[in-house]
C-alpha angles and dihedrals in degrees: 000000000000114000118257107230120189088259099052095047090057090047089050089043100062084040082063093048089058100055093045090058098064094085108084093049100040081054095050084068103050116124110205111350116113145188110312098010084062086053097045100055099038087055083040092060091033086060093050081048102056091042093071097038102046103060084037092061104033098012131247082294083087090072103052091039092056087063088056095045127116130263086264099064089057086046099051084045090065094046089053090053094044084055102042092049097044096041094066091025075064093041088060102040102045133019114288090242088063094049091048106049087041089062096051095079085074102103090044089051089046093058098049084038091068092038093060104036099026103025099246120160121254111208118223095249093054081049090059091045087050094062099033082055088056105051082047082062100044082048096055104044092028097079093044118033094116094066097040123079115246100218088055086053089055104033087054087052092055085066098062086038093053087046096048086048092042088060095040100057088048094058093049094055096043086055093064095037106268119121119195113213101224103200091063089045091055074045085059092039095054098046089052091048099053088044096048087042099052108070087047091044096062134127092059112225101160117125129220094266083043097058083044099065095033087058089051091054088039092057106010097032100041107001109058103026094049083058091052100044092054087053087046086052090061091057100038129058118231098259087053086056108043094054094042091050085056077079092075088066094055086043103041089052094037096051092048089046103059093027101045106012096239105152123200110236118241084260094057098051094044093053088037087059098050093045085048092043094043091052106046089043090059093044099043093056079044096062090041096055080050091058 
């Protein structure tokens, strides 16, 4: 396998970002296809995905070593599968811009996430992005809650809030020697999503060019990319990553923009500058007091 140098992961990084980005505008052409049937299919081929990576990848051995894992594997799994069902249940409910700058709060919530719950310090300057974030996201929502549902509002929250818990969980378990292996654990999320989605999807109503699309953002959109960005994770250091994965949010609005027309109000872009600017401006500081 080709080494992975510093240069090569960014670029594979933003490579990642990009596909991770496709969802709001392949769902966007769907046909039939709604709410927990979109989700159920996309974790469904994500699953049939990860069954043929990941012993390619780490042998059939994965398998075995998953039944012997710790409780935070399992934990991180759920997590996974809370992200992976509430992010397209979002994408259907409210306009892709929305979804994506709402989840950009992730790696703020994370870090007073593992202040509150594993004792770790928050800098000044992450306490000031905190609350300019979220100022970015009273901003946003605040001019146009009436015309927003609320459940979409709170079910696209629950995906920051997954992932804050996920790494959380995960530094607290490499603190006290424990590493969780997190492509295993996407291999989890995805098992308890397709299970939890499946009594709520039927009755089926995707068409052929449905399932289509739904199989690319299974494999190409979640699959592949998820198994990439945790290689990429062993190159880059978190700050790296946060700010690369930002990208998905350009991406994400851009491409549903151009692809489905679908155009981000003034709010959204004005609360969407001040979470991205809040965010790179804490982890860029932080990569300089690393170095």
């Amino acid at each position: 396998m080709l080494k992975l140098t510093h240069s090569r992961a960014v670029v594979l990084m933003v490579a990642v970002t990009l596909m991770w980005s496709i969802a709001g505008v392949v769902t966007r052409h769907l046909e039939h296809a709604r709410s927990f049937e979109v989700t159920f299919w996309r974790s469904f081929f994500t699953l049939l995905a990860l069954l043929v990576i990941l012993p390619a990848l780490q042998g059939r051995a994965v398998f075995t070593s998953m039944r012997h894992s710790g409780r935070a594997l399992w934990i991180s799994g759920v997590c996974w599968s809370v992200m992976f069902t509430a992010f397209m249940v979002a994408i259907m409910l409210m306009p892709v811009a929305n979804v994506l700058v709402t989840m950009a709060v992730g790696p703020l919530l994370t870090a007073l996430f593992a202040r509150i719950f594993i004792g770790h310090h928050i800098a000044p300057r992450t306490w000031v992005a905190i609350g300019v974030a979220g100022l970015g996201i009273a901003w946003m929502y605040g001019s146009q809650m009436a015309g927003l549902p609320v459940v979409g509002t709170l079910v696209a929250l629950c995906v920051p809030v997954a992932a804050a818990i996920n790494w959380t969980v995960v530094q607290h378990s490499q603190r006290h020697g424990h590493a969780v292996d997190l492509v295993p654990a996407v291999l989890v999320g995805a098992v308890i999503s397709v299970v939890a989605t499946l009594p709520v999807a039927l009755p089926f109503e995707a068409s052929l060019h449905d399932l289509a699309l739904l199989a690319l953002l299974g494999v190409v959109q979640l699959a592949i990319p998820c198994v990439l960005a945790v290689r990429c994770g062993r190159v880059l250091k978190a700050p790296e990553m946060a700010l690369l994965g930002l990208l998905e949010v350009i991406f994400g609005i851009l491409l549903a923009w151009v692809g489905a027309g679908e155009e981000p109000s003034a709010a959204v872009l004005t609360g969407g500058v001040l979470v991205i600017g809040a965010l790179v401006f804490n982890e860029l500081l932080g990569w300089k007091e690393q170095k």
